[in-house]
SEBAMAR-417255 format. One line per 5 residues: their letters; for each residue z, x, y of C-alpha. Coordinates in nm, 3 decimals, m for minus. Example, Ala and Ser with C-alpha at 12.3 -4.5 7.8 and 13.67 -1.06 7.14 Angstrom:
BEGIN
as = 0.780/1.230/m0.450; 0.714/1.367/m0.106
//
This chain:
BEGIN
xxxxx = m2.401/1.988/m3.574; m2.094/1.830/m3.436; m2.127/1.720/m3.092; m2.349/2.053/m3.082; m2.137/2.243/m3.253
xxxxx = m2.091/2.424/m3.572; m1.939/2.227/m3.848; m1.675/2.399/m4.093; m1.914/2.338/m4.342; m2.199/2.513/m4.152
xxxxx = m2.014/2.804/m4.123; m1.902/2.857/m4.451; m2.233/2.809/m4.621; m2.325/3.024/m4.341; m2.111/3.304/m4.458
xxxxx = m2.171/3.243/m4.837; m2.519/3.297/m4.798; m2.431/3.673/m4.581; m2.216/3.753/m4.899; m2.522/3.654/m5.089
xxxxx = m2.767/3.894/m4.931; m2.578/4.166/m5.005; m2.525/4.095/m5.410; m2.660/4.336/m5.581; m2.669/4.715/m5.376
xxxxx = m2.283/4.621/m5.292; m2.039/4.535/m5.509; m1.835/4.239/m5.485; m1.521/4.389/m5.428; m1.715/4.566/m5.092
xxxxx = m1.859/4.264/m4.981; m1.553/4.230/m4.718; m1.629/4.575/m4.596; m1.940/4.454/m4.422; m1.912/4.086/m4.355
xxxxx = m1.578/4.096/m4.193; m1.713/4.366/m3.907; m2.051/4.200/m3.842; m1.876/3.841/m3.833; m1.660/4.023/m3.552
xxxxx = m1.973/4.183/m3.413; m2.175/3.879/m3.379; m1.862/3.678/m3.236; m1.731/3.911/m2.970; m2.099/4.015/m2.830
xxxxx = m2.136/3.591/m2.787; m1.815/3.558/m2.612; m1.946/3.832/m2.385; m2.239/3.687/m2.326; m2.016/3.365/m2.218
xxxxx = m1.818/3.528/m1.977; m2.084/3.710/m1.817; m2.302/3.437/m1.783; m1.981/3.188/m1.638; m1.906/3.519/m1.439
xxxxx = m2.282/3.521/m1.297; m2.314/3.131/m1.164; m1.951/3.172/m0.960; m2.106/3.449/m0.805; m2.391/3.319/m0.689
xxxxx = m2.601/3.556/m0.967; m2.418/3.907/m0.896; m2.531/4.115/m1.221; m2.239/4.395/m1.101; m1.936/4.113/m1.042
xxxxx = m2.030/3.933/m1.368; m2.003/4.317/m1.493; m1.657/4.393/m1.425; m1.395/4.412/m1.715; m1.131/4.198/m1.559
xxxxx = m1.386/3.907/m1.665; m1.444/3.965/m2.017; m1.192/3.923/m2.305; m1.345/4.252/m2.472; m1.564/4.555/m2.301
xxxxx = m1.924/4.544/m2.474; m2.047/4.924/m2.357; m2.455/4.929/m2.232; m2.670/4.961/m2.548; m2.376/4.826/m2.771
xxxxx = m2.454/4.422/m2.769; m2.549/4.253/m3.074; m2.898/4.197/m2.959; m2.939/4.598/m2.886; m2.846/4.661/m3.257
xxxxx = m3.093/4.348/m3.367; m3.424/4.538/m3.151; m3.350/4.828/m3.426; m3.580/4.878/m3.692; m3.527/5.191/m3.875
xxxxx = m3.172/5.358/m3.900; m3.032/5.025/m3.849; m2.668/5.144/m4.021; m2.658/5.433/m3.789; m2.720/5.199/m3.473
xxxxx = m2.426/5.004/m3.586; m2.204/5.225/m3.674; m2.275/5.382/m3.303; m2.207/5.008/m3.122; m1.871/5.004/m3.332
xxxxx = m1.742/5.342/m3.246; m1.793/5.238/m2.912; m1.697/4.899/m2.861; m1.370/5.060/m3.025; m1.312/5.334/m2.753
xxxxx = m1.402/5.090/m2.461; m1.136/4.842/m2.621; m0.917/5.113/m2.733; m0.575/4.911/m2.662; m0.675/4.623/m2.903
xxxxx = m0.970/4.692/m3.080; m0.882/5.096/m3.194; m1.017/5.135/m3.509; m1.103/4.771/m3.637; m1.427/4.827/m3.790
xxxxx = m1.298/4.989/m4.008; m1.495/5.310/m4.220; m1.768/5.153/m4.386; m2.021/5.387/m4.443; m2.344/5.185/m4.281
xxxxx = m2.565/5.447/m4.296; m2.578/5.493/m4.651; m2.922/5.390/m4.770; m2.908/5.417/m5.134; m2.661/5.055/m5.107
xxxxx = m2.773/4.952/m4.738; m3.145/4.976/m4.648; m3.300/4.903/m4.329; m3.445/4.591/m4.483; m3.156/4.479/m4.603
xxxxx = m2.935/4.535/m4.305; m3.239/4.360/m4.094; m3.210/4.073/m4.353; m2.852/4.057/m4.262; m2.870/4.075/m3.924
xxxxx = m3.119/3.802/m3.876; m2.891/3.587/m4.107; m2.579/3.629/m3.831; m2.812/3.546/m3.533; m2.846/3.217/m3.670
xxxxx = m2.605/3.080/m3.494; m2.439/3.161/m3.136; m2.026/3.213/m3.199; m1.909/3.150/m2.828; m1.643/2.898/m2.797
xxxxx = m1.889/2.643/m2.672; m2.090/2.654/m2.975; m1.775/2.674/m3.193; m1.389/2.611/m3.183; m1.183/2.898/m3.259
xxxxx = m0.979/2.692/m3.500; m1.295/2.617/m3.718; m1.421/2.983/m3.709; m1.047/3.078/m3.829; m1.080/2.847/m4.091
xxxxx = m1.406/3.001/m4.207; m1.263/3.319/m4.188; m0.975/3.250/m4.400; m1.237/3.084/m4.647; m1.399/3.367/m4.664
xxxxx = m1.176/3.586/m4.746; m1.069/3.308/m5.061; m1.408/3.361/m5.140; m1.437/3.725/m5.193; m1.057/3.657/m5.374
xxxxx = m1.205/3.465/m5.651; m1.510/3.696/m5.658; m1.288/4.006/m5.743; m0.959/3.852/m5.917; m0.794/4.115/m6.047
xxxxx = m0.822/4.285/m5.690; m0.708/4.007/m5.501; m0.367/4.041/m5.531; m0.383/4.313/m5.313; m0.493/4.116/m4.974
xxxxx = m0.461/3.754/m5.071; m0.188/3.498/m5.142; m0.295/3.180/m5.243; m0.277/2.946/m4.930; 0.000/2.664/m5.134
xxxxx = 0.213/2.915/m5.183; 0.207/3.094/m4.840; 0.210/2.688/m4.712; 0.521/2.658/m4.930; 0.703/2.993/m4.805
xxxxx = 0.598/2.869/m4.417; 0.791/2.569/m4.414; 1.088/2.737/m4.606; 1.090/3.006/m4.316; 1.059/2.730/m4.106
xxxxx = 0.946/2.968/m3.759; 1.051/2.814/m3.403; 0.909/2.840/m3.069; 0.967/3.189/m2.919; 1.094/3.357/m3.246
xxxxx = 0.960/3.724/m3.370; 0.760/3.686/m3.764; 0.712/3.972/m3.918; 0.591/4.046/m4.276; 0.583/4.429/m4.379
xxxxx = 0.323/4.366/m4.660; 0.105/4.172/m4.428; m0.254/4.220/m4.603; m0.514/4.005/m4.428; m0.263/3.810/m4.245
xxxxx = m0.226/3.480/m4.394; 0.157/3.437/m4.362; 0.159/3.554/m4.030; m0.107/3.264/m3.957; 0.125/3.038/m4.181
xxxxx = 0.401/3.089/m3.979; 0.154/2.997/m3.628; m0.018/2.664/m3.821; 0.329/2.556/m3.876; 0.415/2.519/m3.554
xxxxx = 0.094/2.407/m3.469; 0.145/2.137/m3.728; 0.490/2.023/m3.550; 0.299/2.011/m3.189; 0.529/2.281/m3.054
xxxxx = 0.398/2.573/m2.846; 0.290/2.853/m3.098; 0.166/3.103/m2.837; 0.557/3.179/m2.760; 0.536/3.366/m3.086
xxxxx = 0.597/3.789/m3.120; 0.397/3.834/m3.433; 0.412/4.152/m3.633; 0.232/4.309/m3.924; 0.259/4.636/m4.146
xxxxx = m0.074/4.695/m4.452; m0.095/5.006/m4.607; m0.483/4.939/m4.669; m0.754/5.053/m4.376; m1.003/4.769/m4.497
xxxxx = m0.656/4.500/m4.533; m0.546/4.610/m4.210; m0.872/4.549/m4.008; m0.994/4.246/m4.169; m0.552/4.076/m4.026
xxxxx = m0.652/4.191/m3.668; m1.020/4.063/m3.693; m0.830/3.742/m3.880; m0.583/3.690/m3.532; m0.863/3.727/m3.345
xxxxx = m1.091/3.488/m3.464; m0.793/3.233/m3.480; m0.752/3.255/m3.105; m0.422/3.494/m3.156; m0.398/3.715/m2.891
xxxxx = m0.056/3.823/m2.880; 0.013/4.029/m3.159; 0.052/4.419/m3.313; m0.083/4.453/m3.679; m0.021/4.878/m3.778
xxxxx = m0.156/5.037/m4.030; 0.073/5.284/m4.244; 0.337/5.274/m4.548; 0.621/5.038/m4.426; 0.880/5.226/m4.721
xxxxx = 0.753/5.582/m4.634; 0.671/5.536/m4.270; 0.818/5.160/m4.110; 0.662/5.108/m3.798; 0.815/4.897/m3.525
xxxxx = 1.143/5.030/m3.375; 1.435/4.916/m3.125; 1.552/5.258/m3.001; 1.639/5.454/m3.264; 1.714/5.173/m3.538
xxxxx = 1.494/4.958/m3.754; 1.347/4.673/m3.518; 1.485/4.312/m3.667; 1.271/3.941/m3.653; 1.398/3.634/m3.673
xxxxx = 1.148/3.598/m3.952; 1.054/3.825/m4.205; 0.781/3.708/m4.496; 0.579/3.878/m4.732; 0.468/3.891/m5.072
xxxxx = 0.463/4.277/m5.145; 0.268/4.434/m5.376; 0.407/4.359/m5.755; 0.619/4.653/m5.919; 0.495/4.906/m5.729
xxxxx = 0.518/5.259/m5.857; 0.559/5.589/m5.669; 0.679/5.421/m5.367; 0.892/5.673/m5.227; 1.252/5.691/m5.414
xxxxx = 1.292/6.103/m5.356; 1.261/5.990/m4.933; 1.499/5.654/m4.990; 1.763/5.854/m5.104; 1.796/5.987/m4.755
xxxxx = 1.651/5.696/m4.561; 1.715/5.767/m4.206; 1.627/5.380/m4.146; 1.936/5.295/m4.297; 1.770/5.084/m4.568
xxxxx = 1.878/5.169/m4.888; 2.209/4.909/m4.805; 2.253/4.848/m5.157; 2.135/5.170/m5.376; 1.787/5.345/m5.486
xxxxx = 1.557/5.153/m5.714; 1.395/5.359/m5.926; 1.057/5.547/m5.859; 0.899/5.318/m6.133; 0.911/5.012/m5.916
xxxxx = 0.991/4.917/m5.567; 1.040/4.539/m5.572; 1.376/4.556/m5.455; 1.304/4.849/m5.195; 1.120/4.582/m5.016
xxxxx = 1.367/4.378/m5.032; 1.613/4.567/m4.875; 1.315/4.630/m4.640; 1.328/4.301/m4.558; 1.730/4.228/m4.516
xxxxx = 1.754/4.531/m4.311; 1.479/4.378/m4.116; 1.643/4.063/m4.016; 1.791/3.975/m3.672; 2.159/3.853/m3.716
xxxxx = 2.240/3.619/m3.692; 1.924/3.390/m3.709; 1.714/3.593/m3.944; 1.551/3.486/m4.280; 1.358/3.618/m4.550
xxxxx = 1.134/3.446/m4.772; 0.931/3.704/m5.006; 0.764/3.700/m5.335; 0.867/3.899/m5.659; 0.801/3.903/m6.002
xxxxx = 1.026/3.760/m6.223; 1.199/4.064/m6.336; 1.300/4.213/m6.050; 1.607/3.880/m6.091; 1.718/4.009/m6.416
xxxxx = 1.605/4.386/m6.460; 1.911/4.598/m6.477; 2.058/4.952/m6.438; 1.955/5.081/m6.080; 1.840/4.704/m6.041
xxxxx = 2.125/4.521/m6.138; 2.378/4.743/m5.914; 2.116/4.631/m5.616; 2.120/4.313/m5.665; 2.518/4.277/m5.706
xxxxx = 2.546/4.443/m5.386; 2.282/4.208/m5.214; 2.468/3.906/m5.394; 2.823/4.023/m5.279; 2.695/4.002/m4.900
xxxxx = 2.617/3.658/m4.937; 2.269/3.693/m4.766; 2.103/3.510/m5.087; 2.048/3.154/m5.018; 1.817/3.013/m5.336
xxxxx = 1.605/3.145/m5.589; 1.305/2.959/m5.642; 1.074/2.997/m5.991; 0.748/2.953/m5.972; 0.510/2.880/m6.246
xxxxx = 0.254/3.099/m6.433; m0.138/3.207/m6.315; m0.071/3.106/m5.959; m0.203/3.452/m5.801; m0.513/3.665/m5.787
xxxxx = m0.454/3.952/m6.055; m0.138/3.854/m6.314; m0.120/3.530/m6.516; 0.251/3.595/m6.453; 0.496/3.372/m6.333
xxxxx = 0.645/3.479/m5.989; 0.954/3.370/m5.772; 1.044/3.342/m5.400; 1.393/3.462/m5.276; 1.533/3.343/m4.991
xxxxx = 1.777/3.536/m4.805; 1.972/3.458/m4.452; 2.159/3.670/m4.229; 2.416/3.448/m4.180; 2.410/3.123/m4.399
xxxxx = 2.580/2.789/m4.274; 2.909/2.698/m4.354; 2.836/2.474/m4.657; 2.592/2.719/m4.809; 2.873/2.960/m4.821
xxxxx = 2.944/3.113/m5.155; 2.684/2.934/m5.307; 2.274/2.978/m5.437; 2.041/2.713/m5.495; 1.838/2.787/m5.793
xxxxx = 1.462/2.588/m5.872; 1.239/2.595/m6.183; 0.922/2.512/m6.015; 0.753/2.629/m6.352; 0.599/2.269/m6.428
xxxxx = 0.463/2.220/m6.071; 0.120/2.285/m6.133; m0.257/2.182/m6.188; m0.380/2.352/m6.497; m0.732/2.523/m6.446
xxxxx = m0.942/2.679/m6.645; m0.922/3.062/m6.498; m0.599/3.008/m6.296; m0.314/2.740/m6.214; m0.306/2.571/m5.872
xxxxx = 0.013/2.446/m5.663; m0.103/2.090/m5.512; 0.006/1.951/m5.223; 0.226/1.722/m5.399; 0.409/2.012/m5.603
xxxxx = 0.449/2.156/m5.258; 0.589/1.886/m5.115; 0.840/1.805/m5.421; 0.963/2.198/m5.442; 1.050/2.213/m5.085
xxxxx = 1.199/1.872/m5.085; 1.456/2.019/m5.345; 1.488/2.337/m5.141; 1.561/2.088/m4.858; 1.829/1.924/m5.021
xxxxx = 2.034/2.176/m5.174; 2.169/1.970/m5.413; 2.126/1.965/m5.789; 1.782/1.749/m5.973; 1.811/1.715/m6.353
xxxxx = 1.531/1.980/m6.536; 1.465/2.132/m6.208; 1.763/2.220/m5.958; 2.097/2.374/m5.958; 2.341/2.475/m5.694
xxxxx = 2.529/2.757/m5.795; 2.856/2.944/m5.696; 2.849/3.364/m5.623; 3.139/3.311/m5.871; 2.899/3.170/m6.141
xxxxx = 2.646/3.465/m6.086; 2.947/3.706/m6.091; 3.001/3.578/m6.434; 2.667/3.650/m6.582; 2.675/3.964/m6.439
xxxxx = 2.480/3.886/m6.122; 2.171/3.837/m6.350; 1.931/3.543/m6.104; 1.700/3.477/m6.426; 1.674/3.102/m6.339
xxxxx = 1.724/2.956/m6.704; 2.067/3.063/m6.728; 2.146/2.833/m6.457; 1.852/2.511/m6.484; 1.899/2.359/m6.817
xxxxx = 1.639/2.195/m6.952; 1.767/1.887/m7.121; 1.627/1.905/m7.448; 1.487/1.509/m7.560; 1.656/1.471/m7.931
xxxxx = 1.411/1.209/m8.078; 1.451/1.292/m8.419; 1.541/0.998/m8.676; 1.914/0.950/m8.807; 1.904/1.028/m9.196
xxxxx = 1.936/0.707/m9.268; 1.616/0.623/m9.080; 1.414/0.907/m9.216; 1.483/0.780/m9.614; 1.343/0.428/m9.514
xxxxx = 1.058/0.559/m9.367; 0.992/0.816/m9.659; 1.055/0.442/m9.891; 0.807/0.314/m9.731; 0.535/0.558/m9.715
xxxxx = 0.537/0.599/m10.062; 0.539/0.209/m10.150; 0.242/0.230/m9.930; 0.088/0.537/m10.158; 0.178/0.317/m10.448
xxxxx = m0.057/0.031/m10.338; m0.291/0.235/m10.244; m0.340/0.384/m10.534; m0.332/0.042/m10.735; m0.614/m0.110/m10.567
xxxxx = m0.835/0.207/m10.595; m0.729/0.174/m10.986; m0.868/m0.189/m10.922; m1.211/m0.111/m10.777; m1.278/0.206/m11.058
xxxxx = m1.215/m0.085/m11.302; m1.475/m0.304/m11.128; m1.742/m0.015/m11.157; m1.659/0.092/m11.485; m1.567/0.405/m11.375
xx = m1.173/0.370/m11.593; m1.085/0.163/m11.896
//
């Protein structure tokens, strides 16, 4: 314990060990859908507890005052606590399902649906004794903010869900961004006190929390932030509220739907616009919508239809047709192609390029995230870029910047660091950086596939002819000798005449 409380490290072995209980009935893939809710459970039922007790001692001990909503962060119904669920010893799933269904309807304004639809009372993967097991693991440790700063229990959280990334790779990709390169796309968005963030692809939350830590980071007021998130996924969607939550966030609205089919947040009739808009989408997806796009009463389809085959550049217009004018920015992920793929593709992206809204292009290198051992990019984007940036595109190969491992590659702090240092100072770095006129791109027919414009300089180190012939001389005096003095020892032997 620190100072009584719970230690980072405390908590995540805490939480390892929960994921551990479960192995085996539960796949690893569903570990999330259990941990998540009863981490949430266990944390909101202490903070109760905190209140009421707080609420109790200014009242001189008056059970109906310490009782009333207005003193408690979140309603926790009669028979719904924690500890009623923990006195249950058969039907244990059903009991919690019950406390969640109505800890959701008394918090119906924040807390609407946020356990999500596990299905705890199926016995064949969650048995009483096994849910008991569990249950007695979470009580370890009381999760009021005495016991525990919400910063550490975010932390956790966010470890957690890392965890369950590298335990199901391939599905990761889905929900998780690796935390360098949402670090990375943070600063480059670079959010400001009192500025809307919104990322339409928001899985568990991470960028939005990016965009908050950065501010934190700089000492500047991050509660003057409108955040706002969009995940297709139930499970996703619950786990980014839980995640704000248990990082202290209060003011935010995560919805769940499909931003291309079905965009959520609004300013009258019109698509609402943020000052910052971040996400990394999910990769090439198919059978996004294309028929609906064609008549997008949104307004989005700015610079053409991609095609139903993949919707990179659907969120992209997403995205620009997101941002507020004229401080808006965009910082999203993509795979490579989506800079070079042409037909409906390549009349996009002239379109986008012609508005001057692109402001660099920044390549990434390979087996960074969850799922593809591809390499990926970040575009940037501005609604209205300053006067020197005008006409031009800053374009990085970033491919080198990484630690090798031995299932994926890793972006250090230090690659970090050095990429948005160049991004910083838009100017051009031998191997690496090149700032580019719209008149250059026009000329390779608005293709963005970073190697037409970064050069490697290739290192010539090959011998003159001249050079080679001595050194061929010389090698084969050298066989000559060689040869000579093995003639010389056979002799000795008697092995030759």
């Amino acid at each position: 314990m620190n100072n009584g409380k719970i230690t980072l490290s405390q908590l995540e072995q805490y939480l390892s060990k929960a994921a551990w209980i479960l192995k085996g009935p539960v796949d690893a893939a569903d570990f999330k859908v259990y941990i998540f809710p009863l981490l949430f459970f266990k944390r909101i039922s202490d903070v109760y507890d905190d209140e009421y007790k707080q609420a109790l001692e200014e009242s001189g001990g008056d059970v109906e005052y310490a009782s009333l909503p207005e003193f408690h962060r979140f309603i926790i119904p009669e028979n719904c606590h924690w500890n009623d669920v923990r006195q249950v010893t058969k039907n244990v799933g059903q009991a919690l399902q019950y406390a969640f269904r109505e800890v959701e309807k008394a918090n119906q304004k924040f807390l609407y649906g946020i356990f999500g639809d596990a299905q705890w009372t199926n016995k064949d993967r969650l048995s009483d004794e096994l849910l008991i097991n569990l249950i007695e693991h979470f009580s370890q440790y009381y999760l009021a903010n005495g016991h525990i700063e919400p910063d550490i229990l975010g932390q956790a959280y966010e470890y957690l869900i890392k965890h369950f990334a590298d335990l199901t790779n391939k599905k990761a990709g889905e929900f998780y961004t690796p935390r360098s390169v949402v670090n990375l796309m943070g600063r480059i968005i670079d959010a400001k006190p009192g500025e809307s963030i919104y990322d339409p692809a928001c899985g568990t939350g991470g960028m939005l929390l990016e965009c908050i830590n950065h501010l934190k980071e700089k000492k500047q007021d991050y509660r003057t932030l409108k955040i706002f998130g969009q995940e297709k996924n139930l499970t996703t969607s619950t786990i980014a509220r839980m995640n704000m939550f248990l990082h202290g966030v209060e003011d935010f609205t995560i919805v769940r739907d499909d931003t291309l089919r079905n965009p959520a947040f609004f300013n009258g009739d019109n698509l609402a616009t943020f000052d910052c808009v971040i996400a990394n989408p999910p990769f090439s997806l198919e059978k996004w919508g294309a028929t609906q796009w064609e008549k997008d009463p949104y307004g989005r389809n700015i610079a053409g239809v991609p095609p139903d085959s993949n919707g990179d550049l659907a969120w992209v217009q997403h995205m620009v047709k997101s941002m507020e004018y004229p401080s808006g920015r965009v910082a999203v992920v993509l795979p490579h192609g989506a800079l070079f793929r042409k037909g409906k593709e390549g009349k996009i992206r002239e379109q986008l390029l012609k508005m001057d809204i692109v402001e660099a292009v920044i390549g990434l290198g390979p087996n960074i995230f969850y799922g593809t051992q591809l390499a990926a990019c970040i575009l940037v984007f501005r609604a209205l870029k300053k006067k020197d940036k005008k006409g031009k595109i800053l374009f990085i190969n970033a491919s080198d910047q990484v630690r090798e491992g031995r299932a994926q590659n890793f972006l250090e702090k230090e690659h970090i660091e050095r990429i948005y240092g160049w991004y910083r100072g838009y100017e051009d770095v031998q191997d690496h950086v090149k700032l580019v006129t719209l008149s250059d791109v026009e000329a390779n027919d608005f293709n963005l596939n970073i190697p037409l414009y970064v050069e490697k300089k290739i290192e010539d180190n090959l011998p003159s002819v001249k050079e080679a012939l001595n050194d061929l001389k010389s090698a084969f005096n050298e066989a000559v000798k060689a040869e000579d003095k093995m003639k010389e020892q056979l002799k000795e032997f008697g092995l030759l005449k």
